[in-house]
GUKOLMAR-335701 format. One line per 5 residues: number of its first residue (from 1); for each residue x negated, z, y negated of N, C-alpha, C. Coordinates in pm, whole numbers, plus 50000, padded with zeros to 5 digits. Example, Ala and Ser with C-alpha at 12.3 -4.5 7.8 and 13.67 -1.06 7.14 Angstrom:
residues 2
1 = 48681/50780/50569/48770/50780/50450/48680/50780/50330 | 48715/50708/50225/48633/50714/50106/48710/50787/49997 $
***
This chain:
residues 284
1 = 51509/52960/47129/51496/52856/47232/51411/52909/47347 | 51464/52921/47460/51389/52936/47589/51274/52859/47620 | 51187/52879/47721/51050/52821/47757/51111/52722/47823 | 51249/52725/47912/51260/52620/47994/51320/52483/47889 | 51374/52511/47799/51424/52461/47672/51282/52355/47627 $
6 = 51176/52423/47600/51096/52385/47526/51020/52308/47625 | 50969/52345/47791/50954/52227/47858/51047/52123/47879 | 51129/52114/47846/51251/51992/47898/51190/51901/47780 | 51179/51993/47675/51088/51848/47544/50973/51793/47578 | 50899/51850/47639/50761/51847/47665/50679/51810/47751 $
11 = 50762/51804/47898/50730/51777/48011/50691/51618/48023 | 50804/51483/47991/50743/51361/47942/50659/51293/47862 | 50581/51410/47832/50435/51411/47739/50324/51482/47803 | 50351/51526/47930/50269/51609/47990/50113/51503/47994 | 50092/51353/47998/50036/51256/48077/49938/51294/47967 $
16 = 50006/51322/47803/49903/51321/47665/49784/51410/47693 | 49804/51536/47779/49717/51634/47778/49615/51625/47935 | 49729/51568/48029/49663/51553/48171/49658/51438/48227 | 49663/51325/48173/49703/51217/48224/49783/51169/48323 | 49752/51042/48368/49893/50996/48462/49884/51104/48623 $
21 = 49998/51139/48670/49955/51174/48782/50016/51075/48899 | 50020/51111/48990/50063/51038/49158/50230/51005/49147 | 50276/51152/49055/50472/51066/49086/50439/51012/48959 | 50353/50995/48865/50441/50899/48696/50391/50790/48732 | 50274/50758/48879/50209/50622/48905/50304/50558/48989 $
26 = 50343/50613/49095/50466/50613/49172/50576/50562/49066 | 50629/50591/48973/50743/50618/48921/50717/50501/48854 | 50626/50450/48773/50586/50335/48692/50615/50222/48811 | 50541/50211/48911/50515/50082/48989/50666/50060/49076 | 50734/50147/49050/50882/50133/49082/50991/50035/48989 $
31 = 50890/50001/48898/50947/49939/48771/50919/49768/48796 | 50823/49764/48937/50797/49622/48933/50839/49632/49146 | 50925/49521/49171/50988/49591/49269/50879/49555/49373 | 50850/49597/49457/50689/49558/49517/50672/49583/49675 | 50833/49650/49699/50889/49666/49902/50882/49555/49948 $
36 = 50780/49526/50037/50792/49463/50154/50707/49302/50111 | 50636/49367/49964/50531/49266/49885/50403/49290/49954 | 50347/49240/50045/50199/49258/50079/50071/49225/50023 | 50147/49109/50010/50027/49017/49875/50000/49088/49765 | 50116/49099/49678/50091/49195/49556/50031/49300/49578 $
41 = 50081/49382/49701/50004/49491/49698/49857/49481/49751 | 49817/49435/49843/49681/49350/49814/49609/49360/49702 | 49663/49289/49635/49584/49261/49453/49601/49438/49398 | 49717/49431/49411/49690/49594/49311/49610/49709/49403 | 49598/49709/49534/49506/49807/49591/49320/49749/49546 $
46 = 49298/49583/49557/49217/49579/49518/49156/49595/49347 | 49263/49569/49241/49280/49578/49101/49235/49725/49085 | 49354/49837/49155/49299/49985/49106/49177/50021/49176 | 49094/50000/49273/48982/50026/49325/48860/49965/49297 | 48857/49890/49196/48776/49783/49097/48789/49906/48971 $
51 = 48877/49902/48958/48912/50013/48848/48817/50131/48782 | 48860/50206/48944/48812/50300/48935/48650/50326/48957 | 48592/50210/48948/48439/50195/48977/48343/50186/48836 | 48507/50082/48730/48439/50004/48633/48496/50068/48486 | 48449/50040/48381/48507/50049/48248/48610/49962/48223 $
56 = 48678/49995/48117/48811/49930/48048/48763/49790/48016 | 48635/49757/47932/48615/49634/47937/48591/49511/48050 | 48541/49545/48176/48524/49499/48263/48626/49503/48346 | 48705/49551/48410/48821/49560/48442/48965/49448/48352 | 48916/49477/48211/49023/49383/48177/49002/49209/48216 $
61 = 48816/49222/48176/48763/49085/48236/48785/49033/48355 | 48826/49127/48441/48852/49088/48597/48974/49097/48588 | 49056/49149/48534/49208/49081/48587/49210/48957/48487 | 49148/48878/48403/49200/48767/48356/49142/48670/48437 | 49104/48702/48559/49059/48617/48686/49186/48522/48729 $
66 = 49200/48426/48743/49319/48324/48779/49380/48387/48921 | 49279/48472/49016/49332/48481/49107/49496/48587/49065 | 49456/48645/48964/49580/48769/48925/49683/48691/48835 | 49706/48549/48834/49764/48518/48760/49946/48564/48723 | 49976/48589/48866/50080/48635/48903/50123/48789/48890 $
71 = 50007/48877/48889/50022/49002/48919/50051/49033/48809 | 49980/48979/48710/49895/49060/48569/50050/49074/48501 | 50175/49021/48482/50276/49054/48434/50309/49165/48446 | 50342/49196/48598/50402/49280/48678/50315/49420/48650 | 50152/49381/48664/50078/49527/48557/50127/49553/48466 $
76 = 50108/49418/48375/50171/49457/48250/50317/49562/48184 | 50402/49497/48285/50537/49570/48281/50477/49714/48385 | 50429/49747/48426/50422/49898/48500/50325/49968/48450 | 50214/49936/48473/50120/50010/48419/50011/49968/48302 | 50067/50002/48171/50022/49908/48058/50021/50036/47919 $
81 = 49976/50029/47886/49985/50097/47679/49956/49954/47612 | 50119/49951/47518/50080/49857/47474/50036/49722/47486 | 50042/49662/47567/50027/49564/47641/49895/49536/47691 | 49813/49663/47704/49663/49666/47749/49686/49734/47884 | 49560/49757/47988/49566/49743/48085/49559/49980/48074 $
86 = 49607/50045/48104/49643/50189/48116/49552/50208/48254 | 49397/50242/48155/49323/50242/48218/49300/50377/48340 | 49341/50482/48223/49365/50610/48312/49470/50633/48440 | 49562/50551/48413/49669/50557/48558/49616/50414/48631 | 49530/50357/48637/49466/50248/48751/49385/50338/48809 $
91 = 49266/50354/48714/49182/50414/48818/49228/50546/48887 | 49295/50606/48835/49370/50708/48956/49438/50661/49052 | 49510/50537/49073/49538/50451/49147/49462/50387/49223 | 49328/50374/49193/49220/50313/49317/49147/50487/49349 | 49132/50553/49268/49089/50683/49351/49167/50730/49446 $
96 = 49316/50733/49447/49390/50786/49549/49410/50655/49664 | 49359/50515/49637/49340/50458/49711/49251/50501/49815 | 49132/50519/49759/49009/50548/49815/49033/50684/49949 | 49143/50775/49953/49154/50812/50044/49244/50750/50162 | 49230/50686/50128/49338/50577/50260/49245/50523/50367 $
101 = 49280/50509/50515/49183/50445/50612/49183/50302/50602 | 49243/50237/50505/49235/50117/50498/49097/50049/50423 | 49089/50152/50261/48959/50156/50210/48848/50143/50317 | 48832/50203/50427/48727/50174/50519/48661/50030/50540 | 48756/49938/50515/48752/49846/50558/48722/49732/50442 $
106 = 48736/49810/50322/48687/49708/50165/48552/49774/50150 | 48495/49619/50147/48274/49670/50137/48274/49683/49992 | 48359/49646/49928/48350/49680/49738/48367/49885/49721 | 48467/49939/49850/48472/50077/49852/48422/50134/49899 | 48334/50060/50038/48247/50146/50065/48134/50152/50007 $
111 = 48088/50072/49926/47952/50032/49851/48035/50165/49746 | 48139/50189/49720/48149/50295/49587/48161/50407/49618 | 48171/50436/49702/48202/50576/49837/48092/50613/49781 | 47956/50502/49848/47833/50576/49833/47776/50622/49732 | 47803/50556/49597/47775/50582/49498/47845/50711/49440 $
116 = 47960/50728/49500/48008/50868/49452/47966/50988/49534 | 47894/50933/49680/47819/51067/49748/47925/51161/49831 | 48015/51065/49842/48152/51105/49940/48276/51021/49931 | 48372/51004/49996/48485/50922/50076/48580/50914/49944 | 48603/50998/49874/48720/50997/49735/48679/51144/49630 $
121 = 48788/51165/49561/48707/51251/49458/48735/51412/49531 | 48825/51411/49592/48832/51524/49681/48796/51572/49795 | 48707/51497/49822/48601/51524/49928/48493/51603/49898 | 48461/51658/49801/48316/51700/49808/48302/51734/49618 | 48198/51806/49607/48194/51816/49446/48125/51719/49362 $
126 = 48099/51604/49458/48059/51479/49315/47920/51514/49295 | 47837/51588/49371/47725/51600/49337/47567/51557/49389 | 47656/51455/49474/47563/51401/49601/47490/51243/49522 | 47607/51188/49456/47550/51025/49461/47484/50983/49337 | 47499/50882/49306/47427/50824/49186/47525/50808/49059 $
131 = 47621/50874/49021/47731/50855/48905/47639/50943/48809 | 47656/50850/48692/47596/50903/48560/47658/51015/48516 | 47576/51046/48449/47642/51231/48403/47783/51196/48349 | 47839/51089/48235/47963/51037/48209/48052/51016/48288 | 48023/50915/48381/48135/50905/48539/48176/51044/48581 $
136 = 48059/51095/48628/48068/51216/48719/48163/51298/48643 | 48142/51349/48504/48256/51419/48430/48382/51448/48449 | 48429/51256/48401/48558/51190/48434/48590/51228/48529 | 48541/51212/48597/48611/51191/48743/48613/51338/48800 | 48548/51430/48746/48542/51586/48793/48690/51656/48727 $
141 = 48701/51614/48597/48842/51617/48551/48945/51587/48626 | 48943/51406/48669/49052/51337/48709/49135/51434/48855 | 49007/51476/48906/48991/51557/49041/49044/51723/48981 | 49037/51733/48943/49071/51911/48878/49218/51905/48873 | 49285/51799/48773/49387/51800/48731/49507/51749/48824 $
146 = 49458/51673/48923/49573/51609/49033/49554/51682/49212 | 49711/51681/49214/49710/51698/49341/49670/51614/49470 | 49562/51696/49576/49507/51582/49684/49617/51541/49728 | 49751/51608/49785/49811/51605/49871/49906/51500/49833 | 49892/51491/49692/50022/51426/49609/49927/51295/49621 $
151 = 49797/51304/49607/49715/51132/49571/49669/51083/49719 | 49690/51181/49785/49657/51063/49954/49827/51026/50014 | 49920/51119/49933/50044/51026/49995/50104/50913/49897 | 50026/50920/49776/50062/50835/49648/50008/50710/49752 | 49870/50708/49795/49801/50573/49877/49886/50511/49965 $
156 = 49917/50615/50106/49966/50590/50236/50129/50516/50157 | 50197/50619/50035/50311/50547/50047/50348/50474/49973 | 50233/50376/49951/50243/50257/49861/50208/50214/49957 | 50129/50182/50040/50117/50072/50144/50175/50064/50238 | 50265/50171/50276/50402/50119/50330/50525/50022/50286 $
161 = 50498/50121/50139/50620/50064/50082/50626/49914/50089 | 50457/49868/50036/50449/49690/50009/50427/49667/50155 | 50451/49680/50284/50404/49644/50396/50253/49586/50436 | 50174/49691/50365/50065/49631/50369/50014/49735/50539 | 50130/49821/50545/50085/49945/50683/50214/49947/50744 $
166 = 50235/49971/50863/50362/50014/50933/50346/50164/50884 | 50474/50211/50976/50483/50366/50981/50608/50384/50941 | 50671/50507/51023/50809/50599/50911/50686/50687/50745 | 50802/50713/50653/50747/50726/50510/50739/50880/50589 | 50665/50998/50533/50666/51106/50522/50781/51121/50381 $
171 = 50808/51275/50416/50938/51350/50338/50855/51313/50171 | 50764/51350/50182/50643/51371/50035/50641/51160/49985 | 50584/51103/50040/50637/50946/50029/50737/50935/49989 | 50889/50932/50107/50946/50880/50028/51006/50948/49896 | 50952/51042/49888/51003/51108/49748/50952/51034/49641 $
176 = 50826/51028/49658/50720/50955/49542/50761/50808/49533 | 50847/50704/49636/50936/50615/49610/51006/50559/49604 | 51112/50714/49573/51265/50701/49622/51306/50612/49750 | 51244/50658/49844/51345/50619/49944/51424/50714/50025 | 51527/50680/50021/51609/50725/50061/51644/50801/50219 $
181 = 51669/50935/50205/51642/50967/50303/51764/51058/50403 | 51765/51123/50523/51873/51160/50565/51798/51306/50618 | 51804/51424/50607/51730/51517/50639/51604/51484/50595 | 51502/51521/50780/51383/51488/50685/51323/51358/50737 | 51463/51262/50824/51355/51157/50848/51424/51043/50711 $
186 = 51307/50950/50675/51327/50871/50577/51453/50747/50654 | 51499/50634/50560/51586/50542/50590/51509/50475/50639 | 51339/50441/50626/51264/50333/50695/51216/50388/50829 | 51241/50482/50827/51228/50532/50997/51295/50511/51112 | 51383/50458/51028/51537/50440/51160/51553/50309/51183 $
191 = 51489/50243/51292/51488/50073/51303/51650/50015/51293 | 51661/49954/51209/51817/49862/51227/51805/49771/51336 | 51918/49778/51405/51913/49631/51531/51902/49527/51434 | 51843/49413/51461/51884/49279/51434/51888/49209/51528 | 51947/49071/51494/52002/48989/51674/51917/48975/51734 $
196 = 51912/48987/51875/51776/48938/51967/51769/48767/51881 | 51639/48687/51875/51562/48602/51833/51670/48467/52016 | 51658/48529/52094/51723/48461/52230/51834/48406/52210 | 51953/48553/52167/52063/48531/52177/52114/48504/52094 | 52016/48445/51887/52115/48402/51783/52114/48255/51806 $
201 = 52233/48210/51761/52274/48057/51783/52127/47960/51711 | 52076/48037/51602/51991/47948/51604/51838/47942/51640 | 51842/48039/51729/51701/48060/51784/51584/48173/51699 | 51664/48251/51579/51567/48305/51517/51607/48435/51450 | 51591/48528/51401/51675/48622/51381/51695/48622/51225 $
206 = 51809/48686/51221/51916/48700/51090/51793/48670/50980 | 51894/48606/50903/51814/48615/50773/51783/48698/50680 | 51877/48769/50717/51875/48904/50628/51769/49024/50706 | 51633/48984/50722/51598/49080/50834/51583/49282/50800 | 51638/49307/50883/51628/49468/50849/51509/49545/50866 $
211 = 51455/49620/50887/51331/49719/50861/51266/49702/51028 | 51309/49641/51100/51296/49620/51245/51380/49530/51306 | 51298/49454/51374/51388/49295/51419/51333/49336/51564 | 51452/49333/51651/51447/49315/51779/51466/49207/51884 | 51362/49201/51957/51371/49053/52023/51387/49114/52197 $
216 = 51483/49009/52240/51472/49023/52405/51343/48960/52478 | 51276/49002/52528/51115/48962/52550/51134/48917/52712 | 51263/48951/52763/51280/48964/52925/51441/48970/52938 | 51481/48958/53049/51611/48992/53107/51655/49122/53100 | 51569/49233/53070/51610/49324/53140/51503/49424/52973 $
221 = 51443/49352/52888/51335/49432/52837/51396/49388/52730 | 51378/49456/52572/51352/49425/52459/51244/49502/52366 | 51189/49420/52257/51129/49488/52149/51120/49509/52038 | 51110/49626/51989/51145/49669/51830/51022/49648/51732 | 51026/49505/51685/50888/49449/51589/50922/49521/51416 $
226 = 50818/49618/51389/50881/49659/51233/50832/49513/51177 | 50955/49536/51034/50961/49382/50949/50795/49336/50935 | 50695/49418/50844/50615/49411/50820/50558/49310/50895 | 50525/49366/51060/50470/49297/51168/50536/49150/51169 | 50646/49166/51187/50720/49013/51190/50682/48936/51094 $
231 = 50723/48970/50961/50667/48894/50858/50550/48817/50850 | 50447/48890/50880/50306/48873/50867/50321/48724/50979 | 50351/48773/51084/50358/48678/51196/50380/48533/51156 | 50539/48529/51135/50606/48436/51069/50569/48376/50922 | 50518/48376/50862/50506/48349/50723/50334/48391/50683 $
236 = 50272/48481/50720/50107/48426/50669/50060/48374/50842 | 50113/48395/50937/50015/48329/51052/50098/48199/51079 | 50203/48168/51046/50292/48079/51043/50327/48003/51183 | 50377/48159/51267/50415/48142/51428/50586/48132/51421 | 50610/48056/51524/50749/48024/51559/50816/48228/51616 $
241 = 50910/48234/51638/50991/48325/51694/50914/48328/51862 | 50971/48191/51896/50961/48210/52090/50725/48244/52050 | 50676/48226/51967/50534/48224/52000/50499/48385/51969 | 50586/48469/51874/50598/48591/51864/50618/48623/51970 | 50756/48604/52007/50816/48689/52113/50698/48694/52289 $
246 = 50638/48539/52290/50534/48530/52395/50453/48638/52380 | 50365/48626/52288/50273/48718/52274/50281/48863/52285 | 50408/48925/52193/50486/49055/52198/50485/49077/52383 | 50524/48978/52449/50567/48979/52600/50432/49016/52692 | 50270/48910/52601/50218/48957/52759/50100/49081/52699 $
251 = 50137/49084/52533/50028/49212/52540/50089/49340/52539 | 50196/49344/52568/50272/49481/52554/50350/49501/52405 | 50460/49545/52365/50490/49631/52281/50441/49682/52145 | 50330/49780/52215/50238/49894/52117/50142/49820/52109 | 50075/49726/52187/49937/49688/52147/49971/49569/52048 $
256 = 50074/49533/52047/50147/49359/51965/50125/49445/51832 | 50198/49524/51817/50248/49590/51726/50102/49672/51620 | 49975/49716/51700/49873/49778/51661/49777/49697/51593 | 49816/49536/51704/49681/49490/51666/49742/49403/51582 | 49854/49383/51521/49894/49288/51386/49871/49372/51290 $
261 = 49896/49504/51308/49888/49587/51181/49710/49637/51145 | 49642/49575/51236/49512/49603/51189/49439/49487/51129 | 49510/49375/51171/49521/49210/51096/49575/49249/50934 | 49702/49309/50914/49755/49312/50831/49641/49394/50719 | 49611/49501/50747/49527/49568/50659/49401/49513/50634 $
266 = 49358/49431/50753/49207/49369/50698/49227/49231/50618 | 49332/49201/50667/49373/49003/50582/49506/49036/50530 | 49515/49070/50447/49658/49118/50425/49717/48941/50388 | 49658/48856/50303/49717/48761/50253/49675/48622/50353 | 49584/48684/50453/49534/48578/50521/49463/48478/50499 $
271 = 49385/48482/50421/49291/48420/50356/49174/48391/50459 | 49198/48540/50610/49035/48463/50698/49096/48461/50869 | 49222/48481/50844/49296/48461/51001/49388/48315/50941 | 49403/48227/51104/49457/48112/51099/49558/48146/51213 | 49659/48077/51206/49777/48073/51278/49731/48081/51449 $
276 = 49729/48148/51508/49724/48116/51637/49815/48194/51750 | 49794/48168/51844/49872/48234/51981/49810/48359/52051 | 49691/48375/51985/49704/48522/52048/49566/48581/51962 | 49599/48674/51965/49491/48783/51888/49395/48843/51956 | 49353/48778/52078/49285/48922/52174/49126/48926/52118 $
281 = 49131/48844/52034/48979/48860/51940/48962/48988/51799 | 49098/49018/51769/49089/49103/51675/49125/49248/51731 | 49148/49198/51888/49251/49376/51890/49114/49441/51956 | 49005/49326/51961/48869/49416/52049/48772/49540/51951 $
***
């Protein structure tokens, strides 16, 4: 029997000796469908970055928090042994969180940043902060054994995927979640028309909305809102079409588009923004 023989047995056991990595975390959370879920992903960026701070017992205590009442299945079915919480592929899941610019913005990560004496585990050798000789170990391992390149696009392309970020996927993304791609730009890169919001009979665009909804903003102008942005708009700020399309009209395009997606990452579920007509308080 050949070596390549004997890895083909062996390779789906690789996790026994090295644990989970970035595509089997990827590959698991593909099992709970989670595109264009913001909320969920919300909870699970905050779930694995709790994670990765805390022990198995405490961690399990915090997801039987009512707020996860919904999620905790959907863990269950993805990332679980046994119907317990698979502690080693979370917290690698909030560590490769932790290199994301969104983490900037959770005081639970930056309060753990400091404690680790740098930004994620691949920043630096772990030798700066206050982690007990045990943590520090772990986590010197967790860091040995995984790829950076593979765990900061494991972050970025999960929070695309759940629209918790705009952006086209990188080639490395959408690999890590199957999306589908044409060369090397991904399928979410390529805005689909949908009807101008003006010109559908019923004032709002298709129901079926595609990866980019385009609205006529002018006679002569239109704009390409990715879903994400729209969504958020429509459904957690709970704005009409024509109050989108206003706003899209007098702040420009790119700045409509920048300053929802910096709403989106700081309130993803909206819990501290209220419906209103214009944002020029958050885009300062």
């Amino acid at each position: 029997m050949s070596a390549t023989s004997i890895n083909d047995l062996l390779n789906d056991k690789l996790f026994q000796v090295i644990g989970s990595t970035p595509e089997s975390i990827a590959e698991s959370l593909q099992k709970i469908e989670l595109k264009d879920k913001a909320i969920e992903g919300a909870q699970i960026f905050a779930i694995a970055i709790f994670a990765a701070a805390v022990n198995k017992p405490t961690l399990e205590t915090f997801l039987a928090d009512a707020r996860f009442a919904n999620i905790r299945p959907l863990l269950t079915s993805a990332l679980s042994i046994q119907g317990r919480a698979n502690m080693t592929a979370i917290t690698l899941l909030g560590h490769c969180f932790l290199t994301s610019e969104m983490a900037s913005d959770v005081v639970f990560a930056t309060e753990f940043r400091k404690k680790m004496g740098q930004d994620h585990l691949w920043d630096g050798s772990l030798e700066q902060g206050s982690l007990s000789d045990k943590q520090r170990g772990i986590m010197k391992e967790k860091k040995r054994v995984t790829d950076p390149i593979k765990a900061k696009a494991l972050a970025s392309g999960f929070l695309k995927w759940t629209g918790l970020l705009g952006g086209a996927f990188t080639d490395l993304e959408a690999s890590l979640f199957n999306i589908q791609t044409t060369g090397s730009v991904s399928e979410s890169k390529k805005p689909a028309r949908a009807e101008s919001a003006e010109s559908s009979p019923s004032g709002s665009p298709s129901r079926s909305i595609p990866r980019a909804v385009t609205f006529r903003i002018s006679d002569t102008k239109e704009a390409s809102i990715p879903e994400n942005v729209y969504l958020y708009r429509k459904n957690i700020m709970g704005m009409s079409d024509s109050e989108i399309i206003e706003i899209a009209r007098s702040m420009g395009e790119s700045e409509f588009i920048k300053a929802t997606e910096k709403l989106i990452r700081r309130d993803p579920d909206g819990t501290k923004v209220k419906a209103q007509s214009t944002i020029a308080g958050a885009s300062k």
